[in-house]
N, C-alpha and C positions, 0 to 999 in steps of 0.2 A: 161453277156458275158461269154463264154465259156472260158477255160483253154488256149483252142489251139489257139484262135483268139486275147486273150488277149497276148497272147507270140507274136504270128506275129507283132500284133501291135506295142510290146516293141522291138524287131526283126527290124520293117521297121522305128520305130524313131530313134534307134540305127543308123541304116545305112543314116537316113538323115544327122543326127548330123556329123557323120566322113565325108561325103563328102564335109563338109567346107574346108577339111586341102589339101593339097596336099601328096602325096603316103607319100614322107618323114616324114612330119608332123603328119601323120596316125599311123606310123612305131613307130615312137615318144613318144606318144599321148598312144600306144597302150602297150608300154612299161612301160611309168609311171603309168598306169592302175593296171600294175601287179606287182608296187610297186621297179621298180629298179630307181638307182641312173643315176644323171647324167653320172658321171663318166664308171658306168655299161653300161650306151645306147652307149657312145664314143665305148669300148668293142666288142659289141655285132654286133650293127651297121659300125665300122670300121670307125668312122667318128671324123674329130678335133671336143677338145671341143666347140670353138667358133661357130660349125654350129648347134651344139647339143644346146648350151644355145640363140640363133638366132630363130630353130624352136620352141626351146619351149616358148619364149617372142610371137613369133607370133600365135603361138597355145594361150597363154593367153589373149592377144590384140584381135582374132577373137572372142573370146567367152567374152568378157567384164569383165570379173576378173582380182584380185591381185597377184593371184598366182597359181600355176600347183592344188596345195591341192582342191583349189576353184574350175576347171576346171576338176577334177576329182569327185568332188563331186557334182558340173552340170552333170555332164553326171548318175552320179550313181541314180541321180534322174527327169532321162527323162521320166519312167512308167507317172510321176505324174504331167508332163507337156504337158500341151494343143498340138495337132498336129500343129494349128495355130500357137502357140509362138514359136515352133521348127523351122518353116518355114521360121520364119519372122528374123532370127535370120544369 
């Protein structure tokens, strides 16, 4: 597989994988990606802690994990997961 087809590919799993969350949860989700805290998302996002610790139980609960660490590190390693498993998911 080419350079450019294998990017799309990890490109179009990427974008399966978020459309589980809803926009907030994405916003969420996209944040702890880039390694900030709870506390930072309330911040940034302008939101009470309680909604910020709410999306992300439910960002962990959709993805079948223990914890955001877990749910970040699913995602880090979507390249190396079947289209099928992403779907089913």
């Amino acid at each position: 597989m080419s350079k450019n087809v294998e990017e799309e590919c990890k490109i179009l799993k990427e974008k399966v994988f978020l459309n589980q969350f809803t926009v907030a949860e994405q916003q969420v989700f996209e944040l702890a990606l880039d390694g900030y805290s709870g506390r930072e998302m309330q911040l940034i996002l302008s939101k009470e802690e309680a909604t910020i610790k709410s999306q992300r139980q439910t960002i962990i609960s959709k993805l079948g994990v223990s914890s955001m660490k877990e749910a970040i590190k699913k995602f880090q390693h979507l390249e190396y997961e079947s289209p099928r498993k992403i779907l089913q998911s």
